[in-house]
C-alpha positions as CSV (number, residue, x, y, z in Angstrom):
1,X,-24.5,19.7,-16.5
2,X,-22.0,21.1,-13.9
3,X,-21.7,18.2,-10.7
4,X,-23.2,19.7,-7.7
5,X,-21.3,18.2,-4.6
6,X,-22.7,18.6,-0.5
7,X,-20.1,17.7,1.9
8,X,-21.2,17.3,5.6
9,X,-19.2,17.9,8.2
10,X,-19.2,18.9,12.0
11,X,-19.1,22.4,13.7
12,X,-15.7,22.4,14.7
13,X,-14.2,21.4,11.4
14,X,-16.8,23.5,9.4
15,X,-14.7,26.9,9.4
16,X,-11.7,24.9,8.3
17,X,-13.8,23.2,5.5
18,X,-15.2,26.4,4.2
19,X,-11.5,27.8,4.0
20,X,-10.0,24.6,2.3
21,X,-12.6,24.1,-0.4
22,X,-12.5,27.8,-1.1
23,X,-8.6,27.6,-1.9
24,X,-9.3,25.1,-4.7
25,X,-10.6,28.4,-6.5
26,X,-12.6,27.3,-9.9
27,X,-13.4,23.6,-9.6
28,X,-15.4,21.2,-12.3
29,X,-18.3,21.1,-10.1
30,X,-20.5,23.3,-7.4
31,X,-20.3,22.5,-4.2
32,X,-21.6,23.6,-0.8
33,X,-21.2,22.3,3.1
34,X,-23.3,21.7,6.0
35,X,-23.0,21.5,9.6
36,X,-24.6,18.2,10.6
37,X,-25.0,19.9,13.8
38,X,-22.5,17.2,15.7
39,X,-19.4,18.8,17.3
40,X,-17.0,16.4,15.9
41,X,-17.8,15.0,12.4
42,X,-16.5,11.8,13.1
43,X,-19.5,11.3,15.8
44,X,-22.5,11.3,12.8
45,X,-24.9,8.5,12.7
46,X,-26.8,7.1,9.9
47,X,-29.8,8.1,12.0
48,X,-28.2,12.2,12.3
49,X,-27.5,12.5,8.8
50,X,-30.7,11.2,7.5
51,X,-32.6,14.0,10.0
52,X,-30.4,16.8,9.2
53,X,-29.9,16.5,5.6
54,X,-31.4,19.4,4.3
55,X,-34.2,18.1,1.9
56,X,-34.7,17.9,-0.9
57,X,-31.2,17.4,-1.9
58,X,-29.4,19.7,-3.7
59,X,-27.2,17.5,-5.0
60,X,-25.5,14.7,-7.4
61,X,-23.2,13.8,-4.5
62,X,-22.5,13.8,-0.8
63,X,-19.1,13.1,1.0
64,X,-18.9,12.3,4.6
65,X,-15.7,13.1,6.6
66,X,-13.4,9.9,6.3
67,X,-14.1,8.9,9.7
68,X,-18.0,9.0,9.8
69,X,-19.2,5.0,10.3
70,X,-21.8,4.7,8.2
71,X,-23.7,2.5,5.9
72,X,-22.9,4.1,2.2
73,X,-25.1,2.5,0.4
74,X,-28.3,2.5,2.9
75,X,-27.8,6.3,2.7
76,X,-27.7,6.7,-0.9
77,X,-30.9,4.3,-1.8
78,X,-32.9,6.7,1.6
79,X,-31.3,10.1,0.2
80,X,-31.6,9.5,-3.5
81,X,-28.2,10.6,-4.3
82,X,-24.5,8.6,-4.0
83,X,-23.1,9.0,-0.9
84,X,-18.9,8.5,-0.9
85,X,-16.7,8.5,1.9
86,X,-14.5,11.6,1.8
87,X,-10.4,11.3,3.4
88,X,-9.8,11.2,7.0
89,X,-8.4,14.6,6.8
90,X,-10.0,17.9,5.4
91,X,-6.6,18.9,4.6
92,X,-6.3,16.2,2.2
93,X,-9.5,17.9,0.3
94,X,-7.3,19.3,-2.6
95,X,-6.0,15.6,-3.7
96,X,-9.1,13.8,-3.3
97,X,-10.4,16.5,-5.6
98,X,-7.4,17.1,-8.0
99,X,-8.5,14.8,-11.0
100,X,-11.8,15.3,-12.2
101,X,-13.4,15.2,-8.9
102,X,-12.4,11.6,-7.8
103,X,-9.9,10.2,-5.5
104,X,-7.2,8.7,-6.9
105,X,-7.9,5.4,-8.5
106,X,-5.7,2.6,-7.3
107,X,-7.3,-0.5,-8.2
108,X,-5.4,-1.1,-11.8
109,X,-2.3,-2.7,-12.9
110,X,-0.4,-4.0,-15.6
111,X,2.4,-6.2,-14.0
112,X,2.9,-9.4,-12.8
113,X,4.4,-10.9,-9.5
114,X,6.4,-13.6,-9.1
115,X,6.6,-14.4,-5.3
116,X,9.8,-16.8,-4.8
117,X,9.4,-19.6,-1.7
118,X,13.6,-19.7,-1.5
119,X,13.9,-22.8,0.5
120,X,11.1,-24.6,-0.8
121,X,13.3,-28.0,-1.3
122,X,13.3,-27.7,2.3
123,X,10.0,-27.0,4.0
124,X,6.6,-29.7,3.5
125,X,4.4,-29.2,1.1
126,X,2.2,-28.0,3.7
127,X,3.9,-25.4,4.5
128,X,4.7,-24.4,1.0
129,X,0.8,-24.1,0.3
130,X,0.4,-21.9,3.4
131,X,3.6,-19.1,2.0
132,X,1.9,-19.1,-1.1
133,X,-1.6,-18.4,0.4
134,X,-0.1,-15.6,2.3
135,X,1.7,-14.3,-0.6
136,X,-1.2,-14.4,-2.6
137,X,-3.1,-12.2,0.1
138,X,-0.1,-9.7,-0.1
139,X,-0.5,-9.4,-3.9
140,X,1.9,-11.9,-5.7
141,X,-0.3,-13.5,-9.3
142,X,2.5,-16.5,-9.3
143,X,4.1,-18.4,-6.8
144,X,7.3,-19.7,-7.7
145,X,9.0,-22.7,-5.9
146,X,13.2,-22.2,-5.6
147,X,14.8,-25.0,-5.5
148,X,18.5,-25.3,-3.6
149,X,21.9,-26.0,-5.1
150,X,23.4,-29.7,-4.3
151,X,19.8,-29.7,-2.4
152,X,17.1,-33.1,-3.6
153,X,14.2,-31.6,-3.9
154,X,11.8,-35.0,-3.9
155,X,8.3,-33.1,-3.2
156,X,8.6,-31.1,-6.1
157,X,6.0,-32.6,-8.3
158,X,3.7,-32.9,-5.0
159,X,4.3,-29.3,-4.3
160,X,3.7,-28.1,-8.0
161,X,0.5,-30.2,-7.2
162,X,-1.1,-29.3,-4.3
163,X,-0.4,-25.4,-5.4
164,X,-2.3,-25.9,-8.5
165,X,-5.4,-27.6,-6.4
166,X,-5.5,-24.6,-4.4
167,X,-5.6,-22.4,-7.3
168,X,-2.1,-20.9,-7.7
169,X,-0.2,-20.1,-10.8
170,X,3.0,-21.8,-10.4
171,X,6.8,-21.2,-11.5
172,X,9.9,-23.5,-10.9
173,X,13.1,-21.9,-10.7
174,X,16.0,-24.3,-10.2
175,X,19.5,-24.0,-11.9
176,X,19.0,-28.1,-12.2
177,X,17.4,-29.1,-16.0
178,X,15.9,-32.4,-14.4
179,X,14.3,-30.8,-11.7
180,X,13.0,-28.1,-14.4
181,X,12.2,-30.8,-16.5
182,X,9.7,-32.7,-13.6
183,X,8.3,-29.4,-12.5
184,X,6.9,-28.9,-16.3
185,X,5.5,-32.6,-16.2
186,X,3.8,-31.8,-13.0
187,X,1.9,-28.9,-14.6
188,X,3.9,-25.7,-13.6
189,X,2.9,-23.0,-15.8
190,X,6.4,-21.0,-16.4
191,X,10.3,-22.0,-15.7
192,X,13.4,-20.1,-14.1
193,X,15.3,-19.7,-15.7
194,X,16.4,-21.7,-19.1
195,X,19.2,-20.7,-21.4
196,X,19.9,-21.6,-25.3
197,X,21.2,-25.2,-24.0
198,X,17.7,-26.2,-21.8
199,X,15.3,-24.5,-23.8
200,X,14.4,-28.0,-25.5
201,X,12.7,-28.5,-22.1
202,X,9.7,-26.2,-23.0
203,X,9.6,-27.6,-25.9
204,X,8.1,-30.9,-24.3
205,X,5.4,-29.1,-22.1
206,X,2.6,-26.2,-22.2
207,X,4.7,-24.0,-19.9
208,X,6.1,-20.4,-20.7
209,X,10.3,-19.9,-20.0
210,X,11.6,-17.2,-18.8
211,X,15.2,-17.0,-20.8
212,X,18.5,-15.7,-19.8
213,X,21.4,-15.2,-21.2
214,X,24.6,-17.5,-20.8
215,X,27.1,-16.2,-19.7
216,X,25.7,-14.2,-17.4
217,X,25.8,-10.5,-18.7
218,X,26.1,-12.0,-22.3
219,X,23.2,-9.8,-24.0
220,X,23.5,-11.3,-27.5
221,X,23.2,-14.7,-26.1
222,X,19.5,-13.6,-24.7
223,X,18.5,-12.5,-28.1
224,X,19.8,-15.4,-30.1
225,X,17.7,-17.3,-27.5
226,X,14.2,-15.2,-27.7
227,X,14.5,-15.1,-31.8
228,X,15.2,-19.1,-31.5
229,X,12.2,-19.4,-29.0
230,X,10.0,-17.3,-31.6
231,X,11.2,-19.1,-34.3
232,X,9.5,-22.3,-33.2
233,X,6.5,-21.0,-31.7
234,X,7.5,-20.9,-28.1
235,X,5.7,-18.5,-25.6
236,X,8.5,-16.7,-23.4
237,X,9.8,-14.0,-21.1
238,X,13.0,-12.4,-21.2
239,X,15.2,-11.7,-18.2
240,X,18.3,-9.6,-18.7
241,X,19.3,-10.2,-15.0
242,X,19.2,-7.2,-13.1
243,X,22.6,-7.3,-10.8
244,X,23.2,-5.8,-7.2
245,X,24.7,-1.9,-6.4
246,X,28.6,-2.1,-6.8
247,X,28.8,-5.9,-8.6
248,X,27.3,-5.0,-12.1
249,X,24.0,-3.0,-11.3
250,X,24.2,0.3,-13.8
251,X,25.9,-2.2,-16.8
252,X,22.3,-4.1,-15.9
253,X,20.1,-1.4,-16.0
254,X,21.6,-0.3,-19.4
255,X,21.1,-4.3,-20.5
256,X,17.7,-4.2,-19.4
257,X,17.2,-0.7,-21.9
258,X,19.5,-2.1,-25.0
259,X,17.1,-5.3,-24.5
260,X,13.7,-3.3,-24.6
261,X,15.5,-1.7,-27.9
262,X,16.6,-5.0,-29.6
263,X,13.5,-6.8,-28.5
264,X,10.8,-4.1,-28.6
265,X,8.0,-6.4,-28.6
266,X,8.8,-9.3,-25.8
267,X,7.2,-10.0,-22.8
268,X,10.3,-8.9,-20.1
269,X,11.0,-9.8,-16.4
270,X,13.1,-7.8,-13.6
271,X,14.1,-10.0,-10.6
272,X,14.1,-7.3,-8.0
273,X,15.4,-9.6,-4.9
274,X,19.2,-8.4,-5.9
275,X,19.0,-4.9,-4.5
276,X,15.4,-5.2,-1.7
277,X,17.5,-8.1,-0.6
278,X,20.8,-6.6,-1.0
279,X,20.9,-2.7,-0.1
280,X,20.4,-1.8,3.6
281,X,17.6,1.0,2.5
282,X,13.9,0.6,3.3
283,X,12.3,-1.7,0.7
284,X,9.4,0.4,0.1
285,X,11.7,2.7,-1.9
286,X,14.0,0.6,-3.2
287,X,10.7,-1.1,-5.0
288,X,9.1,2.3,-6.1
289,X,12.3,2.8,-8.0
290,X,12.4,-0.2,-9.9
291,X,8.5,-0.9,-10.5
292,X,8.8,3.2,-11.9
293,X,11.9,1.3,-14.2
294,X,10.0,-1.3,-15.0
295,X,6.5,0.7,-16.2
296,X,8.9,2.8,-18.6
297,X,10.3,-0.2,-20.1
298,X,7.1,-2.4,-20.3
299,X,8.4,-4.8,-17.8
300,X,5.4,-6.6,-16.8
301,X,6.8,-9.4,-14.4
302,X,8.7,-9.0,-11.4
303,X,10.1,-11.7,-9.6
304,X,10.3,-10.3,-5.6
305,X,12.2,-12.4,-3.0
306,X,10.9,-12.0,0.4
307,X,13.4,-13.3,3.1
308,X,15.4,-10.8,4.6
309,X,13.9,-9.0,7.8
310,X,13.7,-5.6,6.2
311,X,11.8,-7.0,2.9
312,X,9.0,-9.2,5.3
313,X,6.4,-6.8,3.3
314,X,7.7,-6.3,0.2
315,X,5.4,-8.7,-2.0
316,X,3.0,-5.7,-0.3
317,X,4.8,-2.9,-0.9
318,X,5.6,-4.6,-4.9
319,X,1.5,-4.5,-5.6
320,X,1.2,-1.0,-4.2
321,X,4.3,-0.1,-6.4
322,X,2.3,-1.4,-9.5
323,X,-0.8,0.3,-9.0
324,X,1.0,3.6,-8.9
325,X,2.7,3.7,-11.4
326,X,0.0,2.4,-13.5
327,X,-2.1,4.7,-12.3
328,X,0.5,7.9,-12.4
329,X,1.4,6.5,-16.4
330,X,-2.3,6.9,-17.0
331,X,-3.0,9.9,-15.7
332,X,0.4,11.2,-17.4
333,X,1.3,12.4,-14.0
334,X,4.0,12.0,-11.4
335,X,3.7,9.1,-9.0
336,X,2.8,11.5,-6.2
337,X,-0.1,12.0,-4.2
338,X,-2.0,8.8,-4.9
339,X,-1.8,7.7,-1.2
340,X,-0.4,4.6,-2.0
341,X,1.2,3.4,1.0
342,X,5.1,3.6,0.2
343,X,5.9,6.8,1.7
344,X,5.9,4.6,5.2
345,X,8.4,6.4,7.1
346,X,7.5,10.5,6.1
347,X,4.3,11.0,5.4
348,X,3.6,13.9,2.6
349,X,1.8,16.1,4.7
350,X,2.4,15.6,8.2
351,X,0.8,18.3,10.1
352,X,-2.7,19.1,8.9
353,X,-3.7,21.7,11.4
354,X,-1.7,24.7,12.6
355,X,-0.2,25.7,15.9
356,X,-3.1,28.8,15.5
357,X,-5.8,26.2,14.9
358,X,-5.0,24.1,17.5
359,X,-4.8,27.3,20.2
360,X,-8.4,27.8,18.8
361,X,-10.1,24.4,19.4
362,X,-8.1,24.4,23.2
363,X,-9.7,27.7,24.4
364,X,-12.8,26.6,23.4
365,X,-12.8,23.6,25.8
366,X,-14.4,23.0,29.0
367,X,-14.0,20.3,30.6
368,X,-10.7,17.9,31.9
369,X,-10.4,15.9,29.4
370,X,-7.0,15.5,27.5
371,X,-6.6,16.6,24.0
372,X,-3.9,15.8,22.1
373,X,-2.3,17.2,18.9
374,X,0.9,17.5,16.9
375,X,1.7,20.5,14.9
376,X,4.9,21.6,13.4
377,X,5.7,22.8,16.5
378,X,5.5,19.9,19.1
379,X,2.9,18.0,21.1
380,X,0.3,19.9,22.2
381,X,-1.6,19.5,25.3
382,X,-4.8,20.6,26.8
383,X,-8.1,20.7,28.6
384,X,-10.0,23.4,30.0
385,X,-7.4,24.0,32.6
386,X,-4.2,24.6,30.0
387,X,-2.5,24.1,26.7
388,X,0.8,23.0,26.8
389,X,2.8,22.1,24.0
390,X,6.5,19.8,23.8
391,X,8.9,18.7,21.3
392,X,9.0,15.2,23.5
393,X,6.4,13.2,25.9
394,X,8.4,13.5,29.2
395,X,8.2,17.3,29.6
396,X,4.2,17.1,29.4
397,X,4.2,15.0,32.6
398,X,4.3,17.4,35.0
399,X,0.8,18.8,33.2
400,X,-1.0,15.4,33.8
401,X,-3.3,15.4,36.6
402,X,-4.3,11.3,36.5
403,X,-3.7,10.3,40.0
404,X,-5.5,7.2,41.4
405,X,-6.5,6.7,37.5
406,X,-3.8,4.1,36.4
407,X,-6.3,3.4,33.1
408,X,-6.1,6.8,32.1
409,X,-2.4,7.2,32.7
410,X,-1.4,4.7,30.8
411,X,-3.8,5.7,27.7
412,X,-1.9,9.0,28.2
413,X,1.1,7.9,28.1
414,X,1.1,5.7,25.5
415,X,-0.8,8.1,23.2
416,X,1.8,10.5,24.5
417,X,4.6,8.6,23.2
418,X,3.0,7.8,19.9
419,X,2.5,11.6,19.2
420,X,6.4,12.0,20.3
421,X,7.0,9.7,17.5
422,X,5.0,10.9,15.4
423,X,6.3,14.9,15.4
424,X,9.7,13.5,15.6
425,X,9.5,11.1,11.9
426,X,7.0,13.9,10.6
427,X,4.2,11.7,10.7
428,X,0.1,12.2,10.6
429,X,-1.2,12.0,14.4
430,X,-5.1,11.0,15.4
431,X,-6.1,10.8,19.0
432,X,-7.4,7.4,19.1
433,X,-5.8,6.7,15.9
434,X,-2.8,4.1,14.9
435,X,0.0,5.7,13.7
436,X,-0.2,5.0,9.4
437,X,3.0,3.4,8.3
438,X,1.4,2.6,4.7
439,X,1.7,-0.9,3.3
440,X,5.0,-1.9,5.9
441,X,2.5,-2.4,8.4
442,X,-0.8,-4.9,8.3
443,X,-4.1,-3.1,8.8
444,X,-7.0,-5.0,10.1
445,X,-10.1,-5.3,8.0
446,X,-12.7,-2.3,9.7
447,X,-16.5,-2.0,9.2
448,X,-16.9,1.3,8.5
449,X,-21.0,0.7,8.8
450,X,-20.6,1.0,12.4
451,X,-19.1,2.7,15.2
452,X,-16.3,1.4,17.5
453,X,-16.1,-0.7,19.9
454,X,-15.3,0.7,23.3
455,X,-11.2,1.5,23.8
456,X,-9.1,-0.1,26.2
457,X,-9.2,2.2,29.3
458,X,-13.1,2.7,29.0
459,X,-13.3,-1.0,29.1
460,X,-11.4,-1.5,32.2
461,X,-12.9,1.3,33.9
462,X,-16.3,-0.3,32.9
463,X,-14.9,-3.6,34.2
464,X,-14.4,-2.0,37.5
């Protein structure tokens, strides 16, 4: 049977709704909309919905606007029927309904992170176990301790240790064979990096190598190593080395291919640190481009270095990476329009309501309040007494009538500043509503079962 889908919605986005789901043209299901009867959809309650539903329900499904707080699951077990959270943004409609009726599906992947504490000869064990805790949180499957040239390292077996206690898959990467060597006796569960003359190491010890060659770009070397390492029985990973933009990096990237040839079946890694690390480009990118490498090629382990300023997210922005490219390989698709958090600076579709629209809404209104908006052509400004619109903050101040009201000025300005920003990067803009800079940013857990708490400037005034 065909799906039958009700979306709710408010009365001022209703038109808009109408429009957008009738430019999908033939869709796998039926579907229909109803004004809850609120003027912003955003402002329905558990209690509003369950009154105005029409009933019975006409329906296998009901999506809510992105923004409606509400309890999901109380609604479905009153109403009878799933009830989903639809996106924030009606004009994002067409995506959340482009495969089979389902928003993309994120929660898949196929490769494994290796999150590399650089200086851990250096810091406590302590502070080691609280990295790797945040690193775990970020997304990384394996923490892996580095350990310094000329640098003792005398808490290794402590660290390797108190890692495994707190439940952490551990790697030791030292250029050192002893310190290899204790780091296996201590129970670490894979080594970086061993070559054909340490590989009797994992020999001793239930630990997996990751093998490189020696020399350094020596390709043939890597293979005698991995046949060897099958030869007697030896788990392993491969690591072809992959070298930084002007000192070796396309004569890597063809290693890394020639290996996947000669080695079709073996468990690969990429070590992505030499160009997130080295390249002054936004990581985010930078680690779409090589995770996309990696899902071609079958790479499923990634070793990610996370010490420059510019990378502090990039363990993040690495899990995101995997998820969409699993999911885009999967789908057979391009890794586009998944939402996954990498487009941080652009966002895909910036302006989801039209200069038209927006003159719409503002002659409807009337009372002082400030509304603001951002279109593709500026800021836009209005109450009931005028609409204004700017390509920066500044030349809206002569509109603001806030005097004796520092609360309200300030809220002004600073949402005025954050819409500046926004229509100048080409950037999504919310009253109310953070500015999204994907996975570079941290996002605080919300409750979407109920509403907000009250905003800064209403608090004050409330104070008063």
């Amino acid at each position: 049977m065909t799906e039958r889908i009700l979306l709710l919605t408010g009365h001022l986005a209703y038109p808009r709704l109408i429009k957008t789901m009738n430019g999908l043209g033939q869709t796998p299901f039926v579907w229909c909309a109803v004004d809850i009867g609120v003027k912003v959809a955003a402002l329905m309650t558990e209690a509003i919905i369950l009154r105005r539903v029409p009933r019975p329900v006409d329906a296998d499904r009901i999506i809510l606007p992105g923004r409606c707080r509400a309890d999901l699951e109380a609604l479905s077990r009153a109403l009878g029927v799933a009830v989903e959270r639809g996106p924030d943004e009606i004009a994002d409609l067409p995506v959340f309904f482009g495969r089979g009726g389902r928003a993309p599906d994120l929660s898949g992947y196929d490769i494994r992170i290796f999150s590399e504490i650089v200086d851990a000869s250096g810091i406590s064990v302590e502070d080691i176990v609280r990295r790797a805790d945040m690193m775990r949180a970020a997304g990384a499957d394996v923490i892996d301790l580095g350990a310094l040239p000329d640098t003792p390292f005398p808490h290794l077996e402590a660290s390797v240790r108190a890692l495994k206690a707190a439940g952490h898959k551990v790697s030791v990467d030292s250029a050192n064979a002893d310190e290899l060597e204790r780091g296996a006796a201590a129970g670490a569960d894979f080594l970086l990096s061993l070559t054909e003359t340490t590989l009797g190491i994992a020999r001793k010890y239930p630990v997996t190598p990751i093998l490189i060659p020696q020399p350094h770009s020596d390709l043939d070397s890597l293979v005698r190593l991995a046949e060897r390492a099958q030869r007697e029985g030896i788990p392993f990973i491969i690591d072809p080395i992959l070298d930084p933009i002007h000192f070796g990096f396309t004569a890597s990237v063809a290693r890394y291919i020639e290996a996947r040839r000669r080695l079709p079946e073996a468990q690969m890694m990429m070590g992505t640190g030499n160009l997130t690390e080295l390249t002054e480009a936004d990581s985010s990118g930078v680690a779409a481009l090589l995770l996309g490498l990696c899902s071609e090629l079958s790479i499923r382990n990634v070793l990610v270095v996370q010490v420059s300023p510019h990378t502090r997210r990039t363990v993040a922005e690495h899990d995101a990476a995997r998820r969409l490219m699993f999911a885009s390989r999967s789908d057979e698709a391009l890794p586009k329009g998944y939402g996954a958090g990498l487009a941080q600076v652009h966002d895909l579709k910036p302006f989801v309501i039209t200069p038209a629209e927006i003159s719409e809404r503002a002659a409807d209104v009337r009372d002082t309040n400030y509304r603001i908006e951002v279109a593709e052509d500026g800021i836009h400004l209005y109450n009931r007494d005028g609409h204004h619109v700017a390509r920066d903050a500044m030349a809206l101040f002569p509109h603001l009538s806030v005097k004796g009201d520092d609360a309200h000025a300030f809220y002004l300005g600073t949402e005025l500043m954050k819409a500046e920003l926004a229509f100048t990067l080409g950037k999504r803009y919310v009253q109310d509503e953070p500015l999204d800079f994907g996975v570079a940013t941290e996002h605080a857990e919300e409750d979407l079962t109920r509403s907000r708490a009250m905003g800064h400037t209403l608090r004050v005034k409330a104070e008063r």
